[in-house]
C-alpha positions, 0 to 999 in steps of 0.5 A: 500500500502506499499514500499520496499527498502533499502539506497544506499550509499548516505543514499537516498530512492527516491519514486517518484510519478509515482511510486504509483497508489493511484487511486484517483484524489487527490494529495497524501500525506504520511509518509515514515518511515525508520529503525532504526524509526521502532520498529521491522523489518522481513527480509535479511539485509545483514552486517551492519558495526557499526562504534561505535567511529564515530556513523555511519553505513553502509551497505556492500555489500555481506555477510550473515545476520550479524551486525560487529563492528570493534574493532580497528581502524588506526589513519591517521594523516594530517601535512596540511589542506586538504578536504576529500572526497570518503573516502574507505577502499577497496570497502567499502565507508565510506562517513561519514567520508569525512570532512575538516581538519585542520592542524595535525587533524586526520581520525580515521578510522575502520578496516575492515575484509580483507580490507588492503587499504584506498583510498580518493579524497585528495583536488581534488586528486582522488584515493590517497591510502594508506595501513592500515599498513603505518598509525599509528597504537595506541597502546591499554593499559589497566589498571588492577585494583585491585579486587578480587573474593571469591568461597566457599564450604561446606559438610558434607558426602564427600570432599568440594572442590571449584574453584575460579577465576578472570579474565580480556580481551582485544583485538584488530583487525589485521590492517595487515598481520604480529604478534599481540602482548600482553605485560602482567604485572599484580600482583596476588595472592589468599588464600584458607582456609579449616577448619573441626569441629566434635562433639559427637551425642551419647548417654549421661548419667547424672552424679552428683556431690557433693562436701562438703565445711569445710571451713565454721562455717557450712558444705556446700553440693553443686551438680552439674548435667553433661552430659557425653559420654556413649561410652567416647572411641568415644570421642578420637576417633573423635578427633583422626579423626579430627587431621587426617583429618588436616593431610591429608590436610597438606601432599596434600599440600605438594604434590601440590595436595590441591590448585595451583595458576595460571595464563591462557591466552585464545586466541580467534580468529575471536570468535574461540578457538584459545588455552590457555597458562599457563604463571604462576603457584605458586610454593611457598605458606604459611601455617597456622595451628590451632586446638582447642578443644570444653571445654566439649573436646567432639569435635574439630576443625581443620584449614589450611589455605594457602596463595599465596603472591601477586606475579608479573608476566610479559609475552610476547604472538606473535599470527600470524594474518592476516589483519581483524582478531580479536584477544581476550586475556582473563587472568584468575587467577585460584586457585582450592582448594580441600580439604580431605574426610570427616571422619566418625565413630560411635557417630561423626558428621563431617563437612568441609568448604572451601573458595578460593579467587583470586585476582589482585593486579592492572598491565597493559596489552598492545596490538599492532601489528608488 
């Protein structure tokens, strides 16, 4: 036998015994277990809404099969002692939220998608209501901390080129009608470092060299056995292509072509794209240079490397919303670093390499509605 049900919204399932023919003359006797003591469950079960900062749930009423969880709540504040009870937003009946408070104790009740009023027995008062708007609302503030993150690439027969970015989010959800609003105020800032090496692979010949020592009593012979280039115009031809290569990456960066910090903010809508806004774009970076050559000057080595100070940047976003909406605001810190094309010639092995970095340097975001 089995039974099938599901808790009203006093959290009771009653199974009475006429409701069960065991067939036996005996008095019955059983073990009546209730979700969520089950491992695992088959079945329709409507939205449950999962209330996180009180540690409750319950069931609402319509809607497809779905678990919500509000991401903010209102704040509703008692200047005297009063009993709560029947406690609802809209249809919605949040009865584990009834209780006795003492003076300038406080509800912190979800918002719920659509569900404007709350309404609540008040020291025997039936039906006392209140627009979610009127009660106080916390304003969100979030700490960015410092942290950075390090993308890197490598090639050998084209242009090694990478994307580094960081970011971070915060939300809310619509207590009203009317505008969220996000106050950004963080630092940034990023780094991106190119280097080539080339080498001669050709063919060498062996060449020795005596030299004789007069100085002493007795003349001295010493040799010495080197390895040099047989095709020596290959040798300035890789590092004529070398320097030029760092050349390239120097004139792309002053056409803003080689990197370019910036600062997004994704706005995402009840899990929907809701567009993004670039509210930075670095418009000054520091350049390094440096070129070396291999003792034997059978290859080289060149190395740009450009950094983006960490800068303030501070911005204000308005989106419109309507009350439930949730509101998701991702701030991505972007640093694309493409370098130049790898050379190539007779004789000559090249390879590049790129690393990019972002950073935060620590900031505050804030959120709230008006």
């Amino acid at each position: 036998m089995g039974v099938v049900g599901k808790t009203g919204n006093d959290g009771v399932v009653s199974l009475l015994y006429g409701d069960v023919d065991f067939g036996v003359s005996t008095s019955p006797g059983g073990i009546l277990k209730l979700y969520p003591d089950s491992t695992s469950y088959l079945g329709n079960f409507g939205i449950g809404l999962i209330d996180m900062y009180n540690k409750n749930s319950v069931p609402l009423s319509v809607g497809e099969d779905l678990a919500y969880v509000p991401q903010n709540f209102v704040r509703w504040v008692f200047p005297a002692p009063v009993e709560i009870t029947n406690l609802r937003v809209d249809e919605v009946h949040l009865d584990y939220l009834n209780q006795n408070l003492t003076k300038n104790d406080a509800l912190i009740i979800p918002v719920i998608p659509s569900a404007d009023t709350i309404y609540a027995t008040i020291n025997g008062t039936a039906n006392t209501e209140i627009l979610m708007r009127d009660v106080e609302i916390r304003t969100q503030i979030k700490q960015v901390p410092e942290k950075s993150s390090t993308a890197t690439d490598y090639s050998n027969d084209g242009t090694a080129g990478i994307s580094s970015n960081i970011s971070t989010s915060t939300f809310l959800t619509a207590t009203h009608d009317g505008t969220a609003i996000i106050n950004i105020d963080i630092k940034v800032g990023g780094s991106a470092d190119f280097s080539m090496s080339s080498g001669y692979v050709g063919e060498f010949e062996e060449v020795t060299n005596c030299k004789i020592n007069y100085s002493t009593e007795r003349l001295n012979k010493s040799c010495r056995t080197v390895s040099i280039p047989t095709n020596p115009s290959s040798i300035s031809n890789i590092q004529s292509l070398t320097s030029a290569h760092r050349d390239q990456l120097i004139t792309a960066l002053n056409n803003g072509q080689v990197s370019k910090l910036t600062v997004e903010v994704d706005i995402v809508k009840n899990m929907w794209d809701a567009g993004t806004t670039i509210i930075y774009t670095s418009d000054s970076a520091q350049a390094s240079l440096t070129s070396t050559f291999s003792d034997a000057k059978y290859g080289a080595n060149n190395q740009v490397f450009i950094e983006y100070p960490m800068t303030s940047v501070t911005e204000n976003i308005a989106v419109p919303v309507s009350v439930g909406d949730m509101i998701e605001f991702v701030i991505r810190v972007n640093l694309d670093a493409a370098g130049a094309p790898v050379p190539t010639s007779d004789d000559g092995k090249y390879s590049s390499y790129v690393k990019a970095t972002t950073e935060f340097g620590g900031g505050v975001i804030t959120v709230g509605m008006s």
